[in-house]
DRENDO-1510 file (C-alpha; in Angstrom, 1 decimal, always signed):
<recs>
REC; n; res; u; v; w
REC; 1; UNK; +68.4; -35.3; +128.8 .
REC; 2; UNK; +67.4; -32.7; +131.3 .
REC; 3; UNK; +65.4; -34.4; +134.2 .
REC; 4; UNK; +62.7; -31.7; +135.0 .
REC; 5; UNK; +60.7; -31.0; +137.7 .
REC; 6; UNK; +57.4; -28.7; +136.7 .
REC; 7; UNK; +55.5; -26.5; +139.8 .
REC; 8; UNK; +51.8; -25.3; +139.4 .
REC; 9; UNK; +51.0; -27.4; +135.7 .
REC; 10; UNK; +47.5; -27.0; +135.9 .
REC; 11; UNK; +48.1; -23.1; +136.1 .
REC; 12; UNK; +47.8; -20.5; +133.3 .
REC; 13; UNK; +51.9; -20.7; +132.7 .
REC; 14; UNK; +52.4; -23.7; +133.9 .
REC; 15; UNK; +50.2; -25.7; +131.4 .
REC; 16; UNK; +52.0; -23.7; +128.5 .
REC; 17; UNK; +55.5; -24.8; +129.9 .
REC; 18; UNK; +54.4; -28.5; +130.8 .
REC; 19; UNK; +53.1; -29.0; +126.6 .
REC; 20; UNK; +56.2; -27.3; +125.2 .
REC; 21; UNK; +58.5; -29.3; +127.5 .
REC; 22; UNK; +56.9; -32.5; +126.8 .
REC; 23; UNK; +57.2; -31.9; +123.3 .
REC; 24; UNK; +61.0; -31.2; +123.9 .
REC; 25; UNK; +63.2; -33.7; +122.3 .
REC; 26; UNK; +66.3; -32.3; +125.2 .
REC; 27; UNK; +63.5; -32.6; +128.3 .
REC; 28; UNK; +62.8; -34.9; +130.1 .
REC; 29; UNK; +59.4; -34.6; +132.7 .
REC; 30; UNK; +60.1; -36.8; +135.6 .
REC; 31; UNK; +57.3; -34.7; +137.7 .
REC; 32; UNK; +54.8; -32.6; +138.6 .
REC; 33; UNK; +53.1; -30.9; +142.1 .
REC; 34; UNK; +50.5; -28.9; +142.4 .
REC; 35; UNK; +47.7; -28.1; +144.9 .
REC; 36; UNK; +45.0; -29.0; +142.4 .
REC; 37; UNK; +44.1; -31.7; +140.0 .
REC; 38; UNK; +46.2; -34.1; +142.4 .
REC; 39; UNK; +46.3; -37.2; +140.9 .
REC; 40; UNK; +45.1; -36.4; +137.3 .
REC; 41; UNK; +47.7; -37.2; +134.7 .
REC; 42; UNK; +49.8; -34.8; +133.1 .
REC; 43; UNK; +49.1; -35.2; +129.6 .
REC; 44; UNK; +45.4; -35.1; +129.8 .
REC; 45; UNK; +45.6; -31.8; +131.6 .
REC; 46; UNK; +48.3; -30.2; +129.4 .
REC; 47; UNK; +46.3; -32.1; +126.4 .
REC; 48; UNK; +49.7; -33.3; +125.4 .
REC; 49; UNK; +51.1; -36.7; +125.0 .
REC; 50; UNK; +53.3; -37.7; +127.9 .
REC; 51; UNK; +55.6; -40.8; +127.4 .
REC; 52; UNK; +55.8; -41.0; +131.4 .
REC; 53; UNK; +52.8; -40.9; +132.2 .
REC; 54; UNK; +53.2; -38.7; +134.7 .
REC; 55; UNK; +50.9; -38.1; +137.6 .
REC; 56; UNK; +50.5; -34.7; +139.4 .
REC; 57; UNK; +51.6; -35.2; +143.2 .
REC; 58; UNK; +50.8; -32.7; +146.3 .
REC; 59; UNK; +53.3; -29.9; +146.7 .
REC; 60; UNK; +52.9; -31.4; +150.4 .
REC; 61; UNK; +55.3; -34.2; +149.8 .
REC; 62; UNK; +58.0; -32.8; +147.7 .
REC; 63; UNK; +60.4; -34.0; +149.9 .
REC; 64; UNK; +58.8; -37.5; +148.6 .
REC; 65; UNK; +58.6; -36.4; +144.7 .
REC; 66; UNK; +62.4; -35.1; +144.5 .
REC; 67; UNK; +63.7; -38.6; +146.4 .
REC; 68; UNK; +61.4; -40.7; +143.7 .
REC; 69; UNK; +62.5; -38.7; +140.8 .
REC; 70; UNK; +66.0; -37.1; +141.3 .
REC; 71; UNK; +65.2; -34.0; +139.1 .
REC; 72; UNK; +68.1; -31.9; +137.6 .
REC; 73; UNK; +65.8; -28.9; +137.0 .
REC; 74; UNK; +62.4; -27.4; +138.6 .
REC; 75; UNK; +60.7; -25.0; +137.0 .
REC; 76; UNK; +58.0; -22.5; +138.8 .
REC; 77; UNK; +55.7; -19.7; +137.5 .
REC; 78; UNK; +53.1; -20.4; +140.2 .
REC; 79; UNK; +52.7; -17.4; +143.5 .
REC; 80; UNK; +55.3; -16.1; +145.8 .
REC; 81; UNK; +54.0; -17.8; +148.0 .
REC; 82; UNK; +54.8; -21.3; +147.4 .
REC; 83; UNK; +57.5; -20.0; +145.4 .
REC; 84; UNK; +59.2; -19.2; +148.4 .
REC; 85; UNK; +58.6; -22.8; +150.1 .
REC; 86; UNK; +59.2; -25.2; +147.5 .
REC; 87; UNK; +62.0; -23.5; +145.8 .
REC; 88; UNK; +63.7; -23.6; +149.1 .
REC; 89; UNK; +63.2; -27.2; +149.8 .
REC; 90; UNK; +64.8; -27.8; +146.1 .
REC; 91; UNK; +67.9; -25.7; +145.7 .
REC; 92; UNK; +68.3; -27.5; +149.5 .
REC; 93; UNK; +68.2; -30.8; +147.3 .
REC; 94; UNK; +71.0; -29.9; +145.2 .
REC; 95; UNK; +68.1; -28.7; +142.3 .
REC; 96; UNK; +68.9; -26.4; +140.0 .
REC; 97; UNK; +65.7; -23.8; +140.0 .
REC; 98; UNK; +64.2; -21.2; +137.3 .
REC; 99; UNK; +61.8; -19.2; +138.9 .
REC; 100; UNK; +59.3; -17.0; +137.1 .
REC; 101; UNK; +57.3; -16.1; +140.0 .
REC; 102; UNK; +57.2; -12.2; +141.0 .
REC; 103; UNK; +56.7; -10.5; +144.1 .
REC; 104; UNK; +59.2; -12.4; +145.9 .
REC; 105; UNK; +60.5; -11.3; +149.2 .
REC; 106; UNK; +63.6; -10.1; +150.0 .
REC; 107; UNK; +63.8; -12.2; +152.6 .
REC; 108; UNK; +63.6; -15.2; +150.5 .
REC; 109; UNK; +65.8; -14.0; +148.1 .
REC; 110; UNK; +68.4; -13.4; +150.4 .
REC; 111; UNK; +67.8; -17.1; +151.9 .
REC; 112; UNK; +67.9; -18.9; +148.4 .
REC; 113; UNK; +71.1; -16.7; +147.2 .
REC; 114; UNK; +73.1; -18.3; +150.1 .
REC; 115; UNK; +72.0; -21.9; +149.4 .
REC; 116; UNK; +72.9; -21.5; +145.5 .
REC; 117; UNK; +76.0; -20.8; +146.8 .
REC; 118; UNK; +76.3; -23.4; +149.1 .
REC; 119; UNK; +74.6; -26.3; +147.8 .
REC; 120; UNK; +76.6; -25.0; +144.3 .
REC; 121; UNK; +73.1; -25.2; +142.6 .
REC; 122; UNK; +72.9; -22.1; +140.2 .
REC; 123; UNK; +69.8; -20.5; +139.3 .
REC; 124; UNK; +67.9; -18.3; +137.3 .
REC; 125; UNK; +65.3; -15.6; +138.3 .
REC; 126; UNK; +63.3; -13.3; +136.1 .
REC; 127; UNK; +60.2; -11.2; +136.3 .
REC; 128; UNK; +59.7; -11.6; +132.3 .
REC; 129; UNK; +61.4; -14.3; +130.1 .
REC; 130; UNK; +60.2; -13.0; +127.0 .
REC; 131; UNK; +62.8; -12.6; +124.5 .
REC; 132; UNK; +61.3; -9.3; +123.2 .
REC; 133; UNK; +61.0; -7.8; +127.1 .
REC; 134; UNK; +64.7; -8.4; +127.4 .
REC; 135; UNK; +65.6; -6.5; +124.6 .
REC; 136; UNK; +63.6; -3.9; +125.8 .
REC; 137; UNK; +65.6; -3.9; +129.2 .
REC; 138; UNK; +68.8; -3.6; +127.2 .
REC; 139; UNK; +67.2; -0.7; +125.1 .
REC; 140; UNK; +66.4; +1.2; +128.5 .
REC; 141; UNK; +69.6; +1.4; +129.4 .
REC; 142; UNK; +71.1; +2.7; +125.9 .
REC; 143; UNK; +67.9; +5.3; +126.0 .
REC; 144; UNK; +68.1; +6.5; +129.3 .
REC; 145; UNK; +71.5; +7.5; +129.5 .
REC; 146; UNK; +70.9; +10.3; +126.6 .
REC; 147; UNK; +68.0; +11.3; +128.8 .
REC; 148; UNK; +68.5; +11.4; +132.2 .
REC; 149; UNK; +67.8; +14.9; +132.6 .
REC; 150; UNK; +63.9; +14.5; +131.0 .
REC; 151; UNK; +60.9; +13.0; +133.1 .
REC; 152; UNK; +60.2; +9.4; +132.8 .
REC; 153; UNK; +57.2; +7.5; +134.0 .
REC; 154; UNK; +56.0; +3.7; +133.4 .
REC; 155; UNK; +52.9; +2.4; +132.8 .
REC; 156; UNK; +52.1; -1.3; +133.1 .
REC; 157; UNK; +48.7; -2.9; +132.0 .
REC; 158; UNK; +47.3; -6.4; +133.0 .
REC; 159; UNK; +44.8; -8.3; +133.2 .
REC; 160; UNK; +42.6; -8.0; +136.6 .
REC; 161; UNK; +43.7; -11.4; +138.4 .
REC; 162; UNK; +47.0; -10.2; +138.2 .
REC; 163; UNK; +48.0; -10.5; +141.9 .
REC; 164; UNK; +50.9; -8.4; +142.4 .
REC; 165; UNK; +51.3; -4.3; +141.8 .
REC; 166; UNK; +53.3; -2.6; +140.3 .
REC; 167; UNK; +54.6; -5.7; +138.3 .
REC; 168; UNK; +57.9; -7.4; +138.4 .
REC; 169; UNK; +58.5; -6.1; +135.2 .
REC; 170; UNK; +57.7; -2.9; +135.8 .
REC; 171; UNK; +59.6; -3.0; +138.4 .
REC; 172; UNK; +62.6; -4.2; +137.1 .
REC; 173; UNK; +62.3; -1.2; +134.0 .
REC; 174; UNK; +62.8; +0.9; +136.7 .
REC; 175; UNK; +65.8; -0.2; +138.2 .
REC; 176; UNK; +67.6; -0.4; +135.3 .
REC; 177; UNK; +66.9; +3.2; +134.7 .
REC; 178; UNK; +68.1; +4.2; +138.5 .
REC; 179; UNK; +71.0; +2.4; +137.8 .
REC; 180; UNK; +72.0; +3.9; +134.0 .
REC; 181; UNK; +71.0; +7.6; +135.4 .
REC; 182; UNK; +72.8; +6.7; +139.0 .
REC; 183; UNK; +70.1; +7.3; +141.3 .
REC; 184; UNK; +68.5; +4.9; +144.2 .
REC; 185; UNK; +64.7; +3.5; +143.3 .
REC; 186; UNK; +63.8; +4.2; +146.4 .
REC; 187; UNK; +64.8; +7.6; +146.3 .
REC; 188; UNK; +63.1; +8.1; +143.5 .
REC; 189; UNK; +59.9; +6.0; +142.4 .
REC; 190; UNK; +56.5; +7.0; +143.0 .
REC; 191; UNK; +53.7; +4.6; +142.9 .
REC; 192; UNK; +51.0; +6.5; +141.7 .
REC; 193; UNK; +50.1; +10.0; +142.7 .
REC; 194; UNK; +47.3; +10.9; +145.1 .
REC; 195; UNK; +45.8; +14.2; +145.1 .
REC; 196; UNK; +47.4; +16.3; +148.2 .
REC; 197; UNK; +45.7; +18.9; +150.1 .
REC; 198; UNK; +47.4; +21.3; +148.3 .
REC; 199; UNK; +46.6; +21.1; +144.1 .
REC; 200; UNK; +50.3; +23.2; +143.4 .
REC; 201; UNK; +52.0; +20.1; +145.7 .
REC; 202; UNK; +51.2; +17.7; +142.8 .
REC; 203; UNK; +54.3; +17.3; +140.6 .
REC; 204; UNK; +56.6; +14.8; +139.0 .
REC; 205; UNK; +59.6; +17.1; +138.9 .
REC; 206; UNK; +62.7; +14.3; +140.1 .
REC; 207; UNK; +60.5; +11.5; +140.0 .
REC; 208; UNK; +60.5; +8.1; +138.4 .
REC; 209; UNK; +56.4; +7.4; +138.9 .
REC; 210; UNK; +55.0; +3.8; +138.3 .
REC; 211; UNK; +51.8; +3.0; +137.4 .
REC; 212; UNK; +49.5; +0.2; +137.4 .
REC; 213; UNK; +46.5; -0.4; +135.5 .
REC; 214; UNK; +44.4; -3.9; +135.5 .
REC; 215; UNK; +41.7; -4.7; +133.2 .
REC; 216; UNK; +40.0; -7.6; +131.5 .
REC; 217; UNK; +42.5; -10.0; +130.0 .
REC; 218; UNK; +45.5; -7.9; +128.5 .
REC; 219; UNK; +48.3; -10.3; +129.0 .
REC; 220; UNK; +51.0; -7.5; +129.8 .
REC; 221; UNK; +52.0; -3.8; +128.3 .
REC; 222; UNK; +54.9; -1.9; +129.3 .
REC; 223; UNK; +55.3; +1.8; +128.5 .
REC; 224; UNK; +58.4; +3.7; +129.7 .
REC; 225; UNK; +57.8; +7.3; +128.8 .
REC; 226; UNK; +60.3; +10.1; +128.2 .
REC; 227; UNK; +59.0; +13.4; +128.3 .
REC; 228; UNK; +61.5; +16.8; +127.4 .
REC; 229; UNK; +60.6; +20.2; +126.4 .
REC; 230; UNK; +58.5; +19.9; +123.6 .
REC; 231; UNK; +59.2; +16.3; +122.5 .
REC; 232; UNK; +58.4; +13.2; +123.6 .
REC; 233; UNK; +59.6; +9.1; +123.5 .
REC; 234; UNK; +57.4; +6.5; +124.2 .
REC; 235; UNK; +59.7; +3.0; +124.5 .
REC; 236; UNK; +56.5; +0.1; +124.8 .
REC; 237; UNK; +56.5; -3.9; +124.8 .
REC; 238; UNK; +53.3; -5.6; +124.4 .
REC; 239; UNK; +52.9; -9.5; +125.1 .
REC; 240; UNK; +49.8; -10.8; +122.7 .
REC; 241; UNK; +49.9; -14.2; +124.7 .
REC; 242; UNK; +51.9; -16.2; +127.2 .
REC; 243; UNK; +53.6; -18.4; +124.8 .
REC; 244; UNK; +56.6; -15.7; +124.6 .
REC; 245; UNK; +56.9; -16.3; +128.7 .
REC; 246; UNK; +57.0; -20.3; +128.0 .
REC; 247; UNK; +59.3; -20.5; +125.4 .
REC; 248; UNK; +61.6; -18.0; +126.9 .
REC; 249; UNK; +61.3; -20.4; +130.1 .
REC; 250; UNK; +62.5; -23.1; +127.6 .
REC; 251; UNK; +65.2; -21.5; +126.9 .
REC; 252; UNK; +66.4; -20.9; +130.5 .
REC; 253; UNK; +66.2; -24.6; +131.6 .
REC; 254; UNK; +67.9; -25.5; +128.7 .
REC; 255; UNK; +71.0; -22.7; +129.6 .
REC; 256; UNK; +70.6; -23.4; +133.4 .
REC; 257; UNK; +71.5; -27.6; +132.6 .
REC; 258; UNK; +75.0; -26.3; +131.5 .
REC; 259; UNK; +75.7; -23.4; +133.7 .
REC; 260; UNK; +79.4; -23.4; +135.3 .
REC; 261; UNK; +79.1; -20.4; +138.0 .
REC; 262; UNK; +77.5; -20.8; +141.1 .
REC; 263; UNK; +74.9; -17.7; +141.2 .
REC; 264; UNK; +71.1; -16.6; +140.0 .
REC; 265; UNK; +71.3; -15.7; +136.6 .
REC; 266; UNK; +69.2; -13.1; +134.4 .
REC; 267; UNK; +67.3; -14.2; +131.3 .
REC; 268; UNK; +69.6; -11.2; +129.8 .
REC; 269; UNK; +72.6; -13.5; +130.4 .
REC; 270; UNK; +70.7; -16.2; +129.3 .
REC; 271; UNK; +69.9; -14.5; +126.4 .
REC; 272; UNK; +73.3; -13.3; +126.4 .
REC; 273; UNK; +72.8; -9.7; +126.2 .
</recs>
């Protein structure tokens, strides 16, 4: 049984992960943090039943929570933010860490890369663990090395609470273009384009541009667009609901429990793509 550690369960992911895990005949909840609900019991706010009976403990004594517990996995989807605290304190603990989170710093990445390493606790970090969106990575890279030479621009929709932009995945699209085509993103990307003081500057000409639109409650579209003379592709992933995030999450604890190399792994080598 995989002893697991859940971050933010009274959150929008985090309450889908928390049911399906509980309902997990391989997983096994031995806790949860968060900075609400503290106290409340697991099950009654995931509305599943919980042989643990679990009570949700204050991020602010983790250090507390991991010594009770000894978990073999923590999961978090919550914000960078305490992303980039608690997952420090566990990989420091020996724990073995999938992160969902985007907008991550550099800075912490660079910090929690050298402790996998020397705590030997592996990882795995992903701006999308949706089965489908990983096939659509893989598809970029096929597609865009027949047509590096044509304009490309993505378009990512979300819903408006959506606190970081462009997205992670959006993001990510465009880095696995740079590196099929052979180019730097930040030679290249464009967030946007703002009208200069001179209409004939506006272009796109050399440009990989990323856009962000957020409205009401679309749970995520992705677009990548290829655009030649006189024809067209449009490569798109919609998510209908979160459930594709949570199972994929599923998925990577479950891969993570019997990963050999020390390292942060992709969900396309989970997924083994």
């Amino acid at each position: 049984m995989i002893k697991l550690l859940i971050f933010g369960p009274s959150g929008s992911m985090g309450t889908l992960i928390s049911k399906l895990a509980l309902k997990d005949g391989e997983i096994n909840v031995v806790g949860a943090c968060d900075v609400e609900k503290i106290g409340k019991k697991l099950g009654d706010i995931v509305s599943e039943n919980d042989p643990n009976d679990i009570i949700i403990s204050n991020t602010h004594e983790l250090d507390d929570l991991i010594n009770d517990t000894s978990p073999d996995i923590a999961i978090d989807f919550t914000i960078a933010e305490a992303t980039e605290k608690n997952c420090l304190i566990c990989v420091r603990h020996g724990i073995r860490c999938v992160i969902g989170t985007t907008g991550l710093s550099n800075e912490f990445l660079n910090q929690f890369k050298a402790l996998v390493l020397e705590k030997k606790a592996p990882a795995v970090i992903s701006s999308n663990m949706a089965t489908g969106v990983n096939v659509f990575f893989k598809m970029l890279s096929l597609l865009s090395k027949h047509l590096e030479d044509w304009d490309i621009e993505i378009i990512e929709t979300h819903h408006h609470r959506k606190r970081d932009s462009p997205s992670g995945t959006a993001l990510t699209a465009a880095k696995i273009v740079c590196d099929t085509i052979g180019c730097e993103l930040s030679d290249v990307v464009k967030y946007g384009r703002e009208r200069g003081p001179n209409k004939r500057e506006i272009g796109a000409k050399n440009e990989i541009g990323i856009h962000s639109i957020r409205a009401g409650d679309i749970v995520g579209d992705h677009t990548v667009l290829y655009a030649g003379s006189g024809e067209r592709i449009e490569f798109k992933h919609q998510a209908h609901n979160r459930n594709c995030f949570a199972t994929g999450a599923i998925k990577a604890i479950k891969f993570l429990a019997n990963a050999k190399e020390n390292k942060i792994y992709t969900t396309q080598e989970v997924l083994g793509l």
